[in-house]
C-alpha positions in Angstrom: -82.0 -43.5 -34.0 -80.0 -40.6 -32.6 -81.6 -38.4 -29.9 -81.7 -34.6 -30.8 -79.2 -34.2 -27.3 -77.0 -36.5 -28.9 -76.7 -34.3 -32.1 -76.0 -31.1 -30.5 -73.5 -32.8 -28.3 -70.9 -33.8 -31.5 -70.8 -30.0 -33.0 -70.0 -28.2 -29.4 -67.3 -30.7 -28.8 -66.1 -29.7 -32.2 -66.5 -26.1 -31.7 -64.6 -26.7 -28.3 -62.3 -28.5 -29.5 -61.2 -25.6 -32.7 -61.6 -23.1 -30.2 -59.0 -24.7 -27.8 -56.6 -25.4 -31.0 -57.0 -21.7 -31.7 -55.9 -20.9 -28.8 -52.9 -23.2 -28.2 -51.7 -22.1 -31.9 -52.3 -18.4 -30.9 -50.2 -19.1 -27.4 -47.4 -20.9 -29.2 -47.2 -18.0 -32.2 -47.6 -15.1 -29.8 -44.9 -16.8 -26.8 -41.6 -14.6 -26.3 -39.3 -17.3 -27.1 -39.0 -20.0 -30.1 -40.8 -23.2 -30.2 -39.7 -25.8 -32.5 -40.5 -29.5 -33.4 -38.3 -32.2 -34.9 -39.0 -35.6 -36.1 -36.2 -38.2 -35.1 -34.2 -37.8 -38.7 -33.7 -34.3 -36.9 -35.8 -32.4 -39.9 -38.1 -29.8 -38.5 -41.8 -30.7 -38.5 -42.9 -26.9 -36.7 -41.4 -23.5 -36.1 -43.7 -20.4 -34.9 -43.3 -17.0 -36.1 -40.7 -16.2 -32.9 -38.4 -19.0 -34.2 -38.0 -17.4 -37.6 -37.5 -14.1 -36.4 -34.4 -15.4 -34.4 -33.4 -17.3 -36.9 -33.9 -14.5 -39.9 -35.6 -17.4 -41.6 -39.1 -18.0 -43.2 -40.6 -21.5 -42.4 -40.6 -22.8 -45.9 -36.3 -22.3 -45.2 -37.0 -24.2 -42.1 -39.9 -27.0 -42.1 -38.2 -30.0 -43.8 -34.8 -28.9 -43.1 -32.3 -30.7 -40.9 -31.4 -28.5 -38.3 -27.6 -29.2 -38.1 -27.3 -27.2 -41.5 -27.8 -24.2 -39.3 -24.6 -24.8 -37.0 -21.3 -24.9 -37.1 -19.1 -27.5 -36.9 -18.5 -27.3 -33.1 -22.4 -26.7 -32.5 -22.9 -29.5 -34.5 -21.0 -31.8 -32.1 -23.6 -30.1 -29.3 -26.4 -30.8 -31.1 -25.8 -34.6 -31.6 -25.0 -35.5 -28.2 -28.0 -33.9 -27.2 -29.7 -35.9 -29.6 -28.6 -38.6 -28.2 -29.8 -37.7 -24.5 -33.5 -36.7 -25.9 -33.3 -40.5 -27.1 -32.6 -41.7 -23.2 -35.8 -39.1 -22.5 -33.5 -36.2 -20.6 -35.2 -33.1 -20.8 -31.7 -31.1 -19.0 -31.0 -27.4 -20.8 -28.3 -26.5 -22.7 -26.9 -23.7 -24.6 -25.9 -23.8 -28.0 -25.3 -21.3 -31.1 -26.8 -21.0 -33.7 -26.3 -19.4 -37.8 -28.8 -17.0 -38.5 -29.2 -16.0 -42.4 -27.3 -13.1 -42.1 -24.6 -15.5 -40.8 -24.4 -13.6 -37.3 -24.2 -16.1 -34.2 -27.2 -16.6 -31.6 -26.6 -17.8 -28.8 -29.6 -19.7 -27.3 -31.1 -21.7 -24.2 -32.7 -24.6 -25.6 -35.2 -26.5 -23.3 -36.3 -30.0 -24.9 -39.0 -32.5 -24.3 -39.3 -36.1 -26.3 -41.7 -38.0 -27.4 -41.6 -41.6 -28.0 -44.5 -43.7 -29.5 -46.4 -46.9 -27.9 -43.3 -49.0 -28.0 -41.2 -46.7 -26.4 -39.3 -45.8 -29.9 -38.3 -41.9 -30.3 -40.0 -40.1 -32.4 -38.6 -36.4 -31.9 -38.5 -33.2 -29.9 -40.0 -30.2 -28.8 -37.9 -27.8 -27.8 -38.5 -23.8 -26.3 -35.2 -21.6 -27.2 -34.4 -18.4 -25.8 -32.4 -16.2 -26.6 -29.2 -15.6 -24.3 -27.3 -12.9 -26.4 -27.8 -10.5 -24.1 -26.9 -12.5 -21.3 -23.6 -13.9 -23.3 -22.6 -10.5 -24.4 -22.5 -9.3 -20.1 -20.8 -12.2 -19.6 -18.5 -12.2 -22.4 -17.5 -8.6 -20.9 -17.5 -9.2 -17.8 -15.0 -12.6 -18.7 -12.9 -9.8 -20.5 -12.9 -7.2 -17.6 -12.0 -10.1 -15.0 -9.3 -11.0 -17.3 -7.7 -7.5 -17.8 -8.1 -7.1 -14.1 -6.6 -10.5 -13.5 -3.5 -9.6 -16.2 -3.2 -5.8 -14.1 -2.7 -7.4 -10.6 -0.3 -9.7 -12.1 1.7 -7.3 -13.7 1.4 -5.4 -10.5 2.7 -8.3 -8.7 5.4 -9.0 -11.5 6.3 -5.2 -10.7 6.3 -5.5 -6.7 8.2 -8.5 -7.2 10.7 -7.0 -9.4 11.0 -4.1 -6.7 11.8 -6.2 -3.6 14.5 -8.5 -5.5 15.7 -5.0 -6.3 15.7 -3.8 -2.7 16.9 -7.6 -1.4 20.0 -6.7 -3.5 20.3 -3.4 -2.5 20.3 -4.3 1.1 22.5 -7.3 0.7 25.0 -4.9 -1.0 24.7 -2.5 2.1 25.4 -5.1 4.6 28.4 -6.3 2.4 29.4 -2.8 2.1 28.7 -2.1 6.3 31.2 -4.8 6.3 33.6 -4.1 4.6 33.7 -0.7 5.8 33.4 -1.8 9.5 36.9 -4.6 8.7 38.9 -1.9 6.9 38.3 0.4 9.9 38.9 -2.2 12.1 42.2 -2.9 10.1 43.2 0.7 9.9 42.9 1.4 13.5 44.6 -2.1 14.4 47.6 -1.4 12.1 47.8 2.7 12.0 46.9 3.7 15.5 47.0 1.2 17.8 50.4 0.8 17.4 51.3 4.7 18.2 49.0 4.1 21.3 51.4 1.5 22.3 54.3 3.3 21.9 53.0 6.2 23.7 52.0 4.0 26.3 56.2 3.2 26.9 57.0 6.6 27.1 57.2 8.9 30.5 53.0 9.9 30.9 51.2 11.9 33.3 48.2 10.1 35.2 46.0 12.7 33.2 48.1 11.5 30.0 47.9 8.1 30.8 44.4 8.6 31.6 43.5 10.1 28.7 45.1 7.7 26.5 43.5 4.7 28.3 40.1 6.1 27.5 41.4 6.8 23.9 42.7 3.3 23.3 39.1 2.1 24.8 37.0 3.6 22.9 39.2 2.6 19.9 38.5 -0.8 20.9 34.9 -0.7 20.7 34.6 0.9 17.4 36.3 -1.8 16.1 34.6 -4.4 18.4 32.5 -6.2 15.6 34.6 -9.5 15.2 36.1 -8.9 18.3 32.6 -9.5 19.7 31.4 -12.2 17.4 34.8 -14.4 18.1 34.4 -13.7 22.0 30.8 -15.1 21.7 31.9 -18.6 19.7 34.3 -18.4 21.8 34.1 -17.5 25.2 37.3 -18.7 26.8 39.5 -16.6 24.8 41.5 -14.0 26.5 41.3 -10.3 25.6 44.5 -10.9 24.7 44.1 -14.2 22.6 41.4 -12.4 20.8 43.1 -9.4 20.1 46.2 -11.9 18.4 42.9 -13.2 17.1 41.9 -10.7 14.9 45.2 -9.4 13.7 45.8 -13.2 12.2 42.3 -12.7 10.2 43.6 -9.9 8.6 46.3 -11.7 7.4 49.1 -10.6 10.0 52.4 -12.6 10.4 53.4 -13.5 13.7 56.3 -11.1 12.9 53.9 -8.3 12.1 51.8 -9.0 14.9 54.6 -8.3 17.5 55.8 -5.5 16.3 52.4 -4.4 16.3 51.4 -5.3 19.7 55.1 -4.9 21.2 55.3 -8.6 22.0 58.1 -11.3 20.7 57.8 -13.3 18.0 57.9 -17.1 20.7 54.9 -14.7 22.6 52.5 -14.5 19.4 53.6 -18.0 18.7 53.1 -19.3 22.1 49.5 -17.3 21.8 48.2 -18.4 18.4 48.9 -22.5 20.1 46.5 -21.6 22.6 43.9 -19.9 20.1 44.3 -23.2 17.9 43.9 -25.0 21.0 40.8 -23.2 22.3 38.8 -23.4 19.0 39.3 -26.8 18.6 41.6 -27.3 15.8 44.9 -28.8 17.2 46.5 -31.2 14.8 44.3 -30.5 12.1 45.6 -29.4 8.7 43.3 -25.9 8.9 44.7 -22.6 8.4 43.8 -20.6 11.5 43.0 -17.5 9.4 41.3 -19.3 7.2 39.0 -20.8 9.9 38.5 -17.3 11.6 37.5 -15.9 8.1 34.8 -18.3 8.7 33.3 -17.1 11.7 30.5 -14.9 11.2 
């Protein structure tokens, strides 16, 4: 015979109990983000109201439904392989996108739980989504302004690149130019003044002349000092003399030329260009001597 305590007892637990399963289904109806439920054929047993908003769905176009027929094909490929995890038990988030009716895309943060029965066997998922288009939109933006930037400082560098091959060339062509100029100087001087030096140098000169002329015929030979100065360097036991032979052979002089230019014989220049071959090293050896003082730089 049942007590009258024992009989009051069974209806409060049963008023407890619908109260509490008024409340959890008020909770999961009412929550900010979607809450669904699939079986482990992936058809969905539950969706609340927020779901189907996000989804632009009712749940009679949802319960019973597999849910890969609301992704595409890539999404689809997501979907499975998560599958596959909720059947290890991983609970990890993931992000996937989904068709809404309308046939926009949502993009979505889903956060799953399994379930398994008594033997361990998986009998399907919960899962909260959330809806990340806002967040996907910033950061689709912010990708595109990163990239813009990134393609502007690249064509900036493109640009500065561009400009310093254009000023390496420019400065390459004013050295060759500095050069030149500085040789054909040196030339002209060598072959159209030089020589009227040393024929004023014969003739009958006052110490103030010859004075001025020496300073003339110096400074002459410092303006046109360049080679001169990089041959005396290489070679340091050349003569002023040997050097000065030196640098009329360069520029292609005959030993013939170079006498009548420096008001020597021809056996003197001879006897001078030995010692220059001599000096730098190339005695019996088939090399040009111009051709090796060309090469001095």
């Amino acid at each position: 015979m049942n007590s009258p305590m024992g009989d009051q007892e069974k209806p409060n637990r049963e008023r407890a109990l619908s109260t509490s399963e008024q409340r959890y289904r008020t909770l999961v109806e009412t929550m900010g983000d979607g809450l669904s439920e699939i079986d482990e054929h992936q058809k969905t047993t539950y969706a609340n109201e927020m779901l189907c908003q996000m989804w632009g769905r009712s749940r009679d176009e949802i319960i019973g439904k597999t849910v890969e027929r609301f992704l595409d094909k890539e999404n689809k490929k997501i979907l499975l392989d998560q599958l596959e995890k909720r059947k290890r038990g991983s609970t990890e988030p993931y992000e996937i996108v989904w068709i809404q009716k309308n046939g926009l895309k949502l993009h979505t943060l889903m956060t799953p739980t399994p379930y398994f029965d008594s033997n361990g066997n998986f009998k399907g998922s919960f899962a909260v989504i959330t809806d990340i288009s806002q967040q996907q939109k910033e950061k689709n933006q912010l990708e595109m302004r990163v990239k813009k930037r990134t393609s502007e400082l690249e064509n900036k560098t493109l640009s500065l690149e561009e400009v310093n091959t254009a000023l390496r060339v420019l400065l390459k062509k004013r050295e060759e130019d500095k050069t030149l100029l500085e040789e054909q100087m040196m030339i002209n001087v060598r072959e159209l003044v030089l020589p009227y030096i040393e024929r004023m140098h014969q003739t009958q000169l006052t110490d103030r002349q010859k004075g001025c002329l020496d300073i003339m015929e110096s400074t002459l030979n410092d303006i046109v000092s360049p080679f001169l100065h990089r041959l005396s360097l290489e070679f340091l036991n050349l003569t002023p003399s040997e050097i000065q032979v030196a640098n009329l052979v360069k520029h292609g002089k005959t030993s013939k030329e170079i006498a009548r230019i420096l008001n020597l014989s021809d056996k003197t220049i001879e006897f001078y260009r030995k010692r220059i071959r001599k000096k730098v090293g190339i005695t019996n050896q088939s090399v040009n001597l111009r051709t090796f003082l060309i090469s001095i730089k």
